[in-house]
Structures are given as C-alpha cells and as structure tokens.
LOKOLTI-802410 format. One record per residue (C-alpha): residue number from 1; x, y, z. Coordinates in steps of 0.2 Angstrom, whole numbers. Layout:
REM LOKOLTI-802410
k|c1|c2|c3
NUM|X|Y|Z
...
END
This chain:
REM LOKOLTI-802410
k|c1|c2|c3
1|-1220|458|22
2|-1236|467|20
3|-1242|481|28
4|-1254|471|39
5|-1242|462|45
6|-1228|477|50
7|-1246|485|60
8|-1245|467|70
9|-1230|468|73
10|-1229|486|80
11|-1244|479|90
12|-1238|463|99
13|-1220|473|100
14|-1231|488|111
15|-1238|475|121
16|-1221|463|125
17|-1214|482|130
18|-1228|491|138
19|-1241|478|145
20|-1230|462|149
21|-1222|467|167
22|-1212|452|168
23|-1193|451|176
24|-1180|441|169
25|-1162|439|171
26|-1158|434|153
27|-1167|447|144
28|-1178|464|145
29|-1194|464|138
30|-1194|482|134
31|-1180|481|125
32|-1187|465|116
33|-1204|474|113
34|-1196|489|105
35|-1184|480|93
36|-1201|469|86
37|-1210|487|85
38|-1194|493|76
39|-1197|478|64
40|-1214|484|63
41|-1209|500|55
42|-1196|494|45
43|-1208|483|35
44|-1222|496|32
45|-1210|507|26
46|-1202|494|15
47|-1219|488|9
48|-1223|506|6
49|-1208|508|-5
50|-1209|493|-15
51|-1228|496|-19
52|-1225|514|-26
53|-1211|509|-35
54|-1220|496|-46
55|-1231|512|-49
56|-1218|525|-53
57|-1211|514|-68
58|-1214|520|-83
59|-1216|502|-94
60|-1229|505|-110
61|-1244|495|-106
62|-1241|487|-123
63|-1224|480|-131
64|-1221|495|-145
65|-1214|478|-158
66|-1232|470|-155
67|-1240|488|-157
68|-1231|491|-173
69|-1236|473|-178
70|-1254|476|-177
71|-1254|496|-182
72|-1265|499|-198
73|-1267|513|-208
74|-1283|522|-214
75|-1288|519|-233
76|-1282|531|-246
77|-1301|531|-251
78|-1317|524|-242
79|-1326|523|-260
80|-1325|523|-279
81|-1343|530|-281
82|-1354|540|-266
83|-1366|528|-256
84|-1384|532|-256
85|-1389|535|-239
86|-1408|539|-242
87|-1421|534|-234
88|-1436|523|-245
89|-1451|518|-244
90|-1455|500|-236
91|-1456|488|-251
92|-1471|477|-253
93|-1467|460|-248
94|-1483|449|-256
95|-1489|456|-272
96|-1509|447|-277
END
C-alpha cells in the first residue's frame, strides 16, 4: 500500500463515520468508518517504514569482487625521457 492510497482510505473512512447518517441494525457506520481510517493509518505508517528502510541499508553501491576486478594501479613511471611541452611556430604547409 502506498501512501496515496492509506490518505484515501483515512478519507472515505471519515466520510462512512462522520457524514454517512444512516441507521442499520446489522452494523454501525461509525464504527465501520473508523476501523477503514484505522487501516488508513496503518498503511501510511507501514509505507513509511518500508521506504526508509530500503534507505537505511548500508549495501555498496558496487559489488567489492567486481570493484577488485576492475581496480588499476598507477604506473611506476609515466616516461622514459621528459616530453617536450613547448610551444612552436606554425610550420609552413606549401613550400614554392
């Protein structure tokens, strides 16, 4: 049950015990009304608790095997000799 649907039925239990004035000899309304309110309540607050459970768990994101699987290590050296970073002059592309 979602929470929408504990609110609706807090709402059409109010209504059955509060606005419905209807006599019977086989059963109360107010009584019926408050046990669906009751209901109500009892499934927001169950869909509450189930929804912040999911977020209290503490599961990694990632499996720590498939982690370990793909983990690499940096190189020992990037390279042999330093790379000239330098800036030079545009070379000529048609030489007549």
């Amino acid at each position: 049950m979602r929470i929408g649907a504990g609110i609706a039925l807090v709402v059409v239990g109010a209504v059955i015990a509060f606005a419905v004035r209807d006599t019977s000899d086989t059963f109360n309304l107010t009584a019926l009304g408050i046990i669906i309110m009751l209901g109500g309540v009892a499934g927001i607050w169950l869909s509450y608790r189930l929804a912040n459970q999911r977020r209290r768990s503490a599961r990694p994101v990632i499996d720590p095997d498939v982690e370990r699987q793909y983990r690499t290590a940096p190189p020992d050296r990037v390279a042999d000799e330093p790379i000239d970073v330098t800036p030079r002059s545009p070379q000529k592309r048609f030489n007549k």
